[in-house]
N, C-alpha and C positions, 0 to 999 in steps of 0.2 A: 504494500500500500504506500502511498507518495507519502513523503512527510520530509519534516525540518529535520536536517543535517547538524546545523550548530549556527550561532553566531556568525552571520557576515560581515557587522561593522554593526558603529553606532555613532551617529552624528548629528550632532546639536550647533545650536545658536549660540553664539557670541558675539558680544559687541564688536570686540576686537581679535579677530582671527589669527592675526601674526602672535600677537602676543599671545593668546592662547599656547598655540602650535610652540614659540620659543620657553614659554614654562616649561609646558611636557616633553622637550629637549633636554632643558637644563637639570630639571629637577628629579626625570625619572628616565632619562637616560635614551628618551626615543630617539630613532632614525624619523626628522619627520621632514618632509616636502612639502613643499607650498601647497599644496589640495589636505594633505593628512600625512598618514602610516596605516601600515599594512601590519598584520602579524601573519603570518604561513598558516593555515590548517592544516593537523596534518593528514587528511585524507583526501579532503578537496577546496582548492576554492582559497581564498586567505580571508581574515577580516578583517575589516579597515577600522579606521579613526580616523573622523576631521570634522572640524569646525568650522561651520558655515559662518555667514556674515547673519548680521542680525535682523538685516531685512529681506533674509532670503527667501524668494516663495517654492522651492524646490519640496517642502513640506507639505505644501496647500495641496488639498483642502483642510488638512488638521491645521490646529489654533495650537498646536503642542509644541514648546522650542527643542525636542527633540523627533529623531525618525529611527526605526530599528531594522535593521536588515538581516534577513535570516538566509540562508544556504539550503535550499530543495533539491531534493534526485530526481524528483516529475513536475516538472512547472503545471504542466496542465495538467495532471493529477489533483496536485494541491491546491488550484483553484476549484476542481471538479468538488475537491470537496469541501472547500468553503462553499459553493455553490449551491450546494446540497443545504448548507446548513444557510441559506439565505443571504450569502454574502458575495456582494462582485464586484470585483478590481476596479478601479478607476482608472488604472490604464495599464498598456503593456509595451512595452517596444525589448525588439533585439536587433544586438549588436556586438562587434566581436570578443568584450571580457563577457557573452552567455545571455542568457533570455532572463526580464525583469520581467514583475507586474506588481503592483500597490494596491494594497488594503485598508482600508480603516478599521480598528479595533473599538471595542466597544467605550475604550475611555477615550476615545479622538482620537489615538496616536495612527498615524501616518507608520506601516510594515509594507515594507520593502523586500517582497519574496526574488532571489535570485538563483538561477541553475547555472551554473558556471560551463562556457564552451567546453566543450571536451577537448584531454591536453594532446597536442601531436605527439605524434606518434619519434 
C-alpha cells in the first residue's frame, strides 16, 4: 500500500533568511546554500531545510509560517488515498528532483507529498 517514506524537508518563514541560514551555519555546524541544506536519507530521497522569506506565498493556500514535506513510494497511490478519505491536492507538477503534489491538513498546514525521480542507473 502507498504510504510516507520519512521526512523530506521542513521549511518555514522568516523574516530574514540569510540570517537564519548563517545561524544554523555557525551554531550547528550546517553545510547551508543560499535556498537551505539537505540531509541524505538513507534509502531515498534526502530532506531539506530552508527558510523562506516572510512574504513568501509558496505556502498559500495555508495561513501557516511553516510547510512539511514528506517522501512517498506511490505519488498517486497516496493521493488515491487521501482521496478516498475526502481529500484532494491542490496541485501537482513534475519535474526532474520526482513528482510533487500539496495537501492541506486538517490544522491549515500546507504537506508537501514528494516521490523522488528514480536514481540512474
Amino acid at each position: 500500500m502507498a504510504k510516507v517514506l520519512g521526512l523530506g524537508g521542513l521549511f518555514f518563514k522568516a523574516e530574514d533568511p540569510a540570517a537564519v541560514r548563517a545561524w544554523y551555519a555557525r551554531v550547528l555546524g550546517f553545510e547551508v546554500h543560499d535556498w537551505g541544506a539537505t540531509f541524505n536519507h538513507p534509502k531515498t530521497g534526502a530532506v531539506s531545510w530552508a527558510p523562506f522569506a516572510a512574504d513568501t506565498g509558496y505556502f498559500e493556500p495555508s495561513g501557516a509560517s511553516f510547510m512539511i514535506n514528506f517522501i512517498v513510494d506511490d505519488l498517486d497511490g497516496v493521493l488515491a488515498r487521501a482521496a478516498a478519505e475526502g481529500v484532494e491536492p491542490t496541485g501537482r507538477q513534475d519535474e526532474d528532483l520526482g513528482r510533487f503534489a500539496w495537501l492541506i491538513d486538517p490544522a491549515g498546514v500546507k504537506i508537501e507529498l514528494w516521490q523522488p525521480a528514480p536514481e540512474e542507473a
